[in-house]
C-alpha positions as CSV (number, residue, x, y, z in Angstrom):
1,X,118.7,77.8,107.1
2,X,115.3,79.3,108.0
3,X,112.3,81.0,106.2
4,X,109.6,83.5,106.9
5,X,106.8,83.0,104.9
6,X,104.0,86.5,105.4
7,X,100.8,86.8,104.0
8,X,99.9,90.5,103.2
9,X,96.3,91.7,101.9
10,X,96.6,94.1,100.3
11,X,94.2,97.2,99.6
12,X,92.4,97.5,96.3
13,X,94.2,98.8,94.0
14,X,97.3,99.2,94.9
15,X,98.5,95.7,93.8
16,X,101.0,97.4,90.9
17,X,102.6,100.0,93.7
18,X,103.3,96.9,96.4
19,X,104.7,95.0,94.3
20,X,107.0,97.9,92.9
21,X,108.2,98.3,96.6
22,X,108.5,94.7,97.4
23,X,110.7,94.3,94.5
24,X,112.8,97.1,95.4
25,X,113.1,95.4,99.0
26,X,114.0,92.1,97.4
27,X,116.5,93.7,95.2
28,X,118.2,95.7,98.4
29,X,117.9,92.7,100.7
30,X,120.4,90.4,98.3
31,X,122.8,92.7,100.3
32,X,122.1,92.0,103.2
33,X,124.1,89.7,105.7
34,X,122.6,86.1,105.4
35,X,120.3,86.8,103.0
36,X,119.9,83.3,100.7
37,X,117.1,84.1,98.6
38,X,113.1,84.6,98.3
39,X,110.2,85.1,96.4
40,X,106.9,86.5,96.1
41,X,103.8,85.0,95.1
42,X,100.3,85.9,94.4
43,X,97.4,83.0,94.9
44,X,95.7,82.5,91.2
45,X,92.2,83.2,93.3
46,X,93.2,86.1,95.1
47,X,94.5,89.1,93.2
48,X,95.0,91.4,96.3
49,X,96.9,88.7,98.6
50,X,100.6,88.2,98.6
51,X,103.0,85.6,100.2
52,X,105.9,86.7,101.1
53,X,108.7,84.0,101.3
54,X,112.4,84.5,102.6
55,X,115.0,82.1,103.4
56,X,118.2,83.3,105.8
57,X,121.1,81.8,107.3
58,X,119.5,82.7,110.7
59,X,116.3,84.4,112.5
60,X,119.0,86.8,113.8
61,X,120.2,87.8,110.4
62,X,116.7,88.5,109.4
63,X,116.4,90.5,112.3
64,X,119.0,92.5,111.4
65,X,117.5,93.4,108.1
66,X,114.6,94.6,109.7
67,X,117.3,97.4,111.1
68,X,118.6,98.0,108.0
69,X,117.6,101.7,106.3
70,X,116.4,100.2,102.8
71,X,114.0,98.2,104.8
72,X,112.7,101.0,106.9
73,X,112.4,103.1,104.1
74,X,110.7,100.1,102.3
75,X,108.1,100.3,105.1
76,X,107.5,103.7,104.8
77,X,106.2,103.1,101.0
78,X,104.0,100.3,102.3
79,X,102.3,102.3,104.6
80,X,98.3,102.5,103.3
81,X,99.0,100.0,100.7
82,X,98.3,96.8,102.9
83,X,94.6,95.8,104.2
84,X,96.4,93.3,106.5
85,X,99.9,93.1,106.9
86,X,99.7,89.7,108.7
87,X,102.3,87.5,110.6
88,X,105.6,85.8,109.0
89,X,105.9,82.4,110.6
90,X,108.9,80.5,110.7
91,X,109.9,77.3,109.3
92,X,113.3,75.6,109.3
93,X,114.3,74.2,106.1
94,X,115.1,70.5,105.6
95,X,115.8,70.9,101.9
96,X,116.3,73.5,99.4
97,X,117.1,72.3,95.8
98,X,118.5,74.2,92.7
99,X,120.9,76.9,93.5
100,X,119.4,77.2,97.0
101,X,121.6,73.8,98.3
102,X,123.7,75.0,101.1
């Protein structure tokens, strides 16, 4: 199992509309082939920042999401919501506890 943890800046204001969208992506991406799970979280300090969090089976399943039409449609509501959309980086999982044990 792997995640892709993003942080995402996002512009003033539009805190309420990103995270609408994200948590429609979230909702569509439990569909999605290898999907385990994910969250998102906002730092306590920063009100406009997000981390994005995902865990899949595989990069390649994740990559295949990114394909997927909910997700491209997804990106197309993000579009001048995000100051910084930043870079995901990748970590392989050596334990995931709760209902996340594989």
């Amino acid at each position: 199992m792997e995640t892709v943890i993003t942080r995402v800046t996002l512009n003033d204001g539009a805190e309420s509309d990103w995270d609408a969208v994200m948590h429609d992506r979230m909702s569509a991406a439990e569909g999605a082939q290898g999907w385990v799970g994910g969250c998102i979280l906002k730092p306590v300090e920063e009100r406009n920042v997000r981390l994005v969090l995902g865990l899949w089976e595989t990069r390649a399943a994740w990559d295949e999401w990114h394909r997927d039409p909910m997700f491209q449609e997804t990106a197309e509501r993000l579009k001048g919501l995000e100051r910084d959309t930043g870079d995901g980086s990748w970590h392989e999982v050596l334990y995931a506890g709760g209902r996340l044990q594989r």
